[in-house]
N, C-alpha and C positions, 0 to 999 in steps of 0.2 A: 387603146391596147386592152385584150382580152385581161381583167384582174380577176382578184377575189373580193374586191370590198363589191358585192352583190346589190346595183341599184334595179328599179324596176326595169323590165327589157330586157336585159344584160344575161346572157347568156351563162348558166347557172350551175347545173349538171348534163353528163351524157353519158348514156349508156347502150349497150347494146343488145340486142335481142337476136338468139343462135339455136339451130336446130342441135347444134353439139358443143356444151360450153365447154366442156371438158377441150374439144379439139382448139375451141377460139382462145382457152385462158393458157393454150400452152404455144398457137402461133403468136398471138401477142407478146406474150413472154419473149421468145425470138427474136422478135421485127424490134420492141420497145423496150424490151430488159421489165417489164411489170408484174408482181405477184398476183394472184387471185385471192382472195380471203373470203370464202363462203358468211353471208349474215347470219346464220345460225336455220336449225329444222325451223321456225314460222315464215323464212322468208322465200322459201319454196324455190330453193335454185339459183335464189337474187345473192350476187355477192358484187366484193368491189377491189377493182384492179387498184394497187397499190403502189409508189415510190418510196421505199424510204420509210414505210408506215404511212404515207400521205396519201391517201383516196384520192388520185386522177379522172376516173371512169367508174364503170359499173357494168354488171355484168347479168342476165338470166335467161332463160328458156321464152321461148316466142310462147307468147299466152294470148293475142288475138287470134279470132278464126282467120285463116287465109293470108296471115302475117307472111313478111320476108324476112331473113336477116338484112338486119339493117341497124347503125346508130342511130338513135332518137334524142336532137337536141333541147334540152327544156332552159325556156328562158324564164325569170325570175317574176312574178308576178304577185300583188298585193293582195291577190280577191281571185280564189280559180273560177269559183261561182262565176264571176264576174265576168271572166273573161274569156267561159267557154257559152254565157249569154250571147258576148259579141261575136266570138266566132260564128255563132250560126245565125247571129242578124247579121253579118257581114258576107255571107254566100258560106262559109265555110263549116265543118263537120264536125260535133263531136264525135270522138271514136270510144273516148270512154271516160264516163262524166267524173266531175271532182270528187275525189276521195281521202280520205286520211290514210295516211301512210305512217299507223301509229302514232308517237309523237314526234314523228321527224319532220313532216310537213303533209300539204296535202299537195294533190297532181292532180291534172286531166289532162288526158293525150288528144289532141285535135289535128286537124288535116284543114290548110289553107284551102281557097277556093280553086287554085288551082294542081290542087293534088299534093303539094309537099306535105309531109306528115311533122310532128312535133311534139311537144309537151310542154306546158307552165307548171313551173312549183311556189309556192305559197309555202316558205320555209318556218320550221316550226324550231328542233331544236337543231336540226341540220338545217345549215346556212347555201351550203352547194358544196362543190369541190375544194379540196386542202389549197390545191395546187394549179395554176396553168403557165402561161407564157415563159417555161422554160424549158430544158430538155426533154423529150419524149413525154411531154404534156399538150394540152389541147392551146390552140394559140390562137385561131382564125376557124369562124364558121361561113359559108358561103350557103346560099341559096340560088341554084337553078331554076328557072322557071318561063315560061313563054313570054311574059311580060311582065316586064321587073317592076315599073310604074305601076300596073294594076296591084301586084304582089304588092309592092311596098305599102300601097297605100292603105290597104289590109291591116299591115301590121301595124300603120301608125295608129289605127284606129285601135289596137291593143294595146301599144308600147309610146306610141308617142316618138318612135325612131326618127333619124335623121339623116339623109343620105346628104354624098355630095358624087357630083358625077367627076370622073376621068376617062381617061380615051385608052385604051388597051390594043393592041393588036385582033382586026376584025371585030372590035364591038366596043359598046361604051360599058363600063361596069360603073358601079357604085358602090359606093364605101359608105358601110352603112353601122349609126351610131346612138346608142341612149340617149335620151332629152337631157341629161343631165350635165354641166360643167363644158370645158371645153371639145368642140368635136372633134377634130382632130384624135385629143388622148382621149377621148370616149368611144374610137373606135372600136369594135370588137369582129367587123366582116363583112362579108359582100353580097353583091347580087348581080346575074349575069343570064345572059338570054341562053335558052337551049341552043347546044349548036351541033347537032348531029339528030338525021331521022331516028326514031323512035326513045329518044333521052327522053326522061319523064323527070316532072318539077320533082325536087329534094333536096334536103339539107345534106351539105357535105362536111365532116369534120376535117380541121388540119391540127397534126402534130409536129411539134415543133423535134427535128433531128439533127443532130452533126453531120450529119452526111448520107444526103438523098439518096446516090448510089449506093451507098452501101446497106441501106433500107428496102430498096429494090432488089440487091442480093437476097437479102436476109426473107424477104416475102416469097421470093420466087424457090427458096430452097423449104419456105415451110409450107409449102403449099397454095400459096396465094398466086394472085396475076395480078402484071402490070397494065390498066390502062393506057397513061401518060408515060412512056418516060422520063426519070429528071430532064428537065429543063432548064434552063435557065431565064429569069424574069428580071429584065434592070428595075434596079431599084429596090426589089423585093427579096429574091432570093434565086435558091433553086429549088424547084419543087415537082413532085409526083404524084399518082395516082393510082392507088391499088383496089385490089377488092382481095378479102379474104377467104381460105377455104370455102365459107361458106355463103358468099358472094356479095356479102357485107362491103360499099363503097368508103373507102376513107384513102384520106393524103396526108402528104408529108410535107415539111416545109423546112429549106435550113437558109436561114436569114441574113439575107445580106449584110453586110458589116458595115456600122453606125460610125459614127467619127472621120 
């Protein structure tokens, strides 16, 4: 299960990159009830979506050349140096090398070998996010990609992950989990084949909600479109797929009931 005690791998911060944050920090608000809190004039647009005071997300203006909107998940790493070495002795990209991000920690944004994009942080006095696995918080990350074997293998060579395979309706997915402790509760998300022409490899975020439909309302009245709609997944939950005003991919997830 996605926590916050941040081991290495372990899926850390996410934030999002928007050609209009003003329009995203106000659909957000909408779909997930979340504040925006600007980090002040040095951080150039970067703020951070809030519950409650609790930093869920993050938020700022697309600063790559040729950038999309899109969520960019960073997993926790001990050495960014380190690990944007291996990225490109493993086939894959740095897109922008390790850097200090003041004293909060340091990042580099990288792109697996087959195109999904990401980021590691190497936390300094920020640890990651306050908050996940519970209401209109981040709760599951998945990875699309043409071959989830090659993909993984990738990552284990960063993280040291751990998959286990299950059978899903039309494909086998993989649950996939920290080196750390048991796997099972070290899960924190998936991996799963492209399944439609022209879907390109990425990291998809899930947010955990009371009710899928009524998230699918709340997007489609702010602007947003439904890919998925809720569905229903035994065992899992019911869950969706949007994309926001500004074509930003993220889902929704409301959790089947335990006991």
């Amino acid at each position: 299960m996605l926590g916050t005690q941040y081991t290495h791998g372990s899926p850390c911060w996410i934030d999002l990159g928007s050609p209009d944050t003003v329009g995203a920090a106000e659909f957000y608000a909408a779909v997930l009830g979340w504040e925006f809190r600007p980090a002040g004039p040095e951080a150039d647009g970067y703020g951070f979506f809030q519950q409650d005071g609790a930093t869920v997300a993050a938020l700022g203006p697309l600063t790559e050349e040729g950038a999309r909107s899109a969520w960019t998940v960073y997993f926790r790493t001990s050495d960014a140096d380190t690990s944007q070495m291996v990225t490109a002795a493993e086939g894959g990209r740095v897109r922008v090398r390790a850097t200090d991000v003041m004293d909060a920690g340091r990042m580099a944004a990288l792109t697996d070998p087959a195109g999904a994009e990401f980021a590691v942080w190497q936390a300094g006095s920020v640890r990651g996010l306050d908050r996940t696995s519970s209401r209109n918080t981040l709760v599951w990350v998945e990875l699309h990609t043409p071959d989830p074997e090659a993909a993984l293998d990738f990552y284990r060579s960063l993280f040291e992950w751990r998959w286990a395979e299950m059978e899903a309706p039309g494909m086998t997915y993989r649950v996939v989990s920290t080196a750390e402790g048991d796997q099972e509760a070290a899960s924190f998300g998936g991996a799963a084949e492209l399944q439609g022409p022209g879907e390109r490899s990425r990291w998809i975020p899930y947010f955990e909600v009371a009710d899928a439909d009524a998230a699918a309302d709340a997007v489609t009245a702010s602007g947003g479109a439904v890919l998925l709609p809720p569905a229903d997944v035994p065992d899992v939950g019911r869950l969706a797929w949007f994309t926001d005003p500004s074509g930003a991919e993220f889902a929704v997830l409301t959790p089947a009931p335990t006991g």
